[in-house]
N, C-alpha and C positions, 0 to 999 in steps of 0.2 A: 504493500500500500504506500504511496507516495505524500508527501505533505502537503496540505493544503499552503497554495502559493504564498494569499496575505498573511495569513500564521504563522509560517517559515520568517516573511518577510518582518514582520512586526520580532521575531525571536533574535533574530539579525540582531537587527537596529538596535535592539534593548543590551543585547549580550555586549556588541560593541561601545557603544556608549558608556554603558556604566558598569560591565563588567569584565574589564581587560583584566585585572590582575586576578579573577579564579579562569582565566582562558591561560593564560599565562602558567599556573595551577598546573592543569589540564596537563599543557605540555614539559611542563617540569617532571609530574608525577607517574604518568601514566605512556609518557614517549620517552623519558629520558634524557630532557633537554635541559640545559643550564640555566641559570637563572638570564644570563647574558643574551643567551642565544634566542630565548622564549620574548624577546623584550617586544613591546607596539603589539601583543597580537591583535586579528583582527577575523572571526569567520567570513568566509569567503561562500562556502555553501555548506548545506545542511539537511541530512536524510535522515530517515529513523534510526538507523544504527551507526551514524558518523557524522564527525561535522570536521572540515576543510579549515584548519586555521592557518591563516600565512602571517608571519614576523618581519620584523623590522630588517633582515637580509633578502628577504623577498621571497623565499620558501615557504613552500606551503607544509604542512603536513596536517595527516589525518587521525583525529582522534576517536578512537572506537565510543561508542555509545551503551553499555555494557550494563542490562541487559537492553536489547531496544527498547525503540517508543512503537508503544502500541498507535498512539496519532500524536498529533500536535500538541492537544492539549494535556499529554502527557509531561510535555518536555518542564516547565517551572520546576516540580518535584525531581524529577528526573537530575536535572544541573546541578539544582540544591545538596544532591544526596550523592553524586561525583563532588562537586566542590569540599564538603567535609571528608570523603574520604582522603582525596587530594591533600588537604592540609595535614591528617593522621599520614599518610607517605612521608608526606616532605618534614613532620616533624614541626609544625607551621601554628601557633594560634589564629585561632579567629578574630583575637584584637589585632588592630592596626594601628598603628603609631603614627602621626602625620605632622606631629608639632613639636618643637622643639621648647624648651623653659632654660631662664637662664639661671645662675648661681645663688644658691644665696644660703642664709645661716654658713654653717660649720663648712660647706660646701664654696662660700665667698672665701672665708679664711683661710681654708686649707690651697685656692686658687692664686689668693692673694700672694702668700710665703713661696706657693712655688714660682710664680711672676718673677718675687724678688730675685731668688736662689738662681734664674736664669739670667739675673743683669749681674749677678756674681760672676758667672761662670764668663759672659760674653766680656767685662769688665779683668777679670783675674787676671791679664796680661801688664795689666798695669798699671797694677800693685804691687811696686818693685821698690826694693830700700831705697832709699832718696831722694821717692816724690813726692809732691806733695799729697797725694792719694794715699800711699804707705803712713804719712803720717797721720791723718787723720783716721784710716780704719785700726793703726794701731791706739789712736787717742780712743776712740769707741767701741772697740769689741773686747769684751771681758772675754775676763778665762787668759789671758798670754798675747794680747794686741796682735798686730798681723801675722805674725808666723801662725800663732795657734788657727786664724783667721783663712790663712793657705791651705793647711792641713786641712781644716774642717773643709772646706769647696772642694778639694779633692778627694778627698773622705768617700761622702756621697753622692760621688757624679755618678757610679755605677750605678749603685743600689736605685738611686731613684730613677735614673734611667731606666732600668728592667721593670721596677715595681710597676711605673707609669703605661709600661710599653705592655708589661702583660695584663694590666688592669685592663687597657683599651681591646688588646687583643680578644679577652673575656669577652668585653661589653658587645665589640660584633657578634659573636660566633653565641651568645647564649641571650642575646636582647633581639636585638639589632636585625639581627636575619630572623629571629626567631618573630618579631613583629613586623616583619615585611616592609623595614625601613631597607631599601636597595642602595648596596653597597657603590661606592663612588660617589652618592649624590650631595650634595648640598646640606642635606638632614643629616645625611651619613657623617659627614666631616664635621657636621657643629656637635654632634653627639660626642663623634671619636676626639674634635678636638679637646670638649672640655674633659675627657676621661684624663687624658695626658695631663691636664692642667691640675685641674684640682680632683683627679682618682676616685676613689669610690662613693663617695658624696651624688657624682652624675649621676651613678647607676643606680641609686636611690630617689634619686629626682625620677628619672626616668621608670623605674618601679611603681611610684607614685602616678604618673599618668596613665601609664597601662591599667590601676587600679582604680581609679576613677571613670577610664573607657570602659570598662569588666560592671561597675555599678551601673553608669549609663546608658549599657545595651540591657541589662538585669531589669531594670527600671521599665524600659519602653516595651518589656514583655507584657507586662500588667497593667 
């Protein structure tokens, strides 16, 4: 049995419009496609056991519809019930993350020192005995004035390096993708950058929005 034309056509429009990223799902979970590779989808055509989706390289590919649509007016439930499987594949929540927040409480302070600690580090060349730089950080920093003041910047360029670098690496790989914030973008790096910056506080921030999307979709149930 074939689909009714303006029904097919009406599933189209609607699927493209407003639901590229469970088409995107679709070819992630179910063809094996990257997240990269699945980018722009957009159905192209649509029968009761398949639909034609082509991306952003210009390939098409086709996603089985498993089990068929008995008609047209099958297909809503039908998508609905691929799209959640699709996200249990990919390991995916159904919240979606779309807005960034910037720092603040413990999360400003902890951003703030690390600010500092980087005009340390890009500064530490010159802070040499007999300038007047040297004399002044040894006039203010307790504990043994500049030498102690060297040591310490070199101390923890490592540690806070790695800390920073695997705190962000976390925040992708167990937020980030996991709320269908896409890697590269714009959201992606205001995230990643303030993880670097001011460390686990972000991912608390960001925990916090995910948890208020979690009440707001709970809410519009009832």
């Amino acid at each position: 049995m074939a689909m009714n034309e303006a029904h097919k056509s009406r599933i189209i429009t609607h699927m493209n419009a407003d639901h590229a990223r469970e088409l995107a799902h679709y070819l992630r979970a179910f063809n094996g496609l990257s997240a990269s590779a699945a980018r722009n989808p957009q159905i192209q055509d649509m029968t009761l056991d398949n639909m034609a989706i082509r991306v952003a390289s210009g390939a098409t590919h086709n996603v089985a519809i498993t089990p068929p649509l008995g008609s047209a007016a099958d297909a809503r439930v039908r998508l609905v019930e691929m799209s959640q499987q699709a996200l249990k594949v990919l390991g995916l929540s159904d919240i979606r993350i779309n807005a960034f927040t910037r720092p603040q409480g413990f999360g400003l302070f902890t951003g703030i020192g690390v600010l500092l600690y980087i005009v340390c580090v890009v500064t530490f060349p010159l802070v040499q005995p007999g300038t007047a730089l040297w004399e002044f950080v040894d006039a203010i920093f307790p504990f043994g004035g500049a030498p102690t003041y060297q040591w310490v910047v070199n101390a923890i360029f490592w540690p806070t390096v790695l800390l920073h670098t695997t705190e962000a690496w976390w925040m992708a790989r167990s937020r980030l993708e996991k709320h269908d914030v896409e890697s590269g973008t714009g959201l992606w790096w205001l995230w990643i950058g303030s993880v670097l910056i001011e460390g686990y506080p972000a991912m608390v921030r960001f925990d916090g929005l995910v948890e208020a999307e979690r009440k707001r979709k709970e809410g519009g149930k009832h």
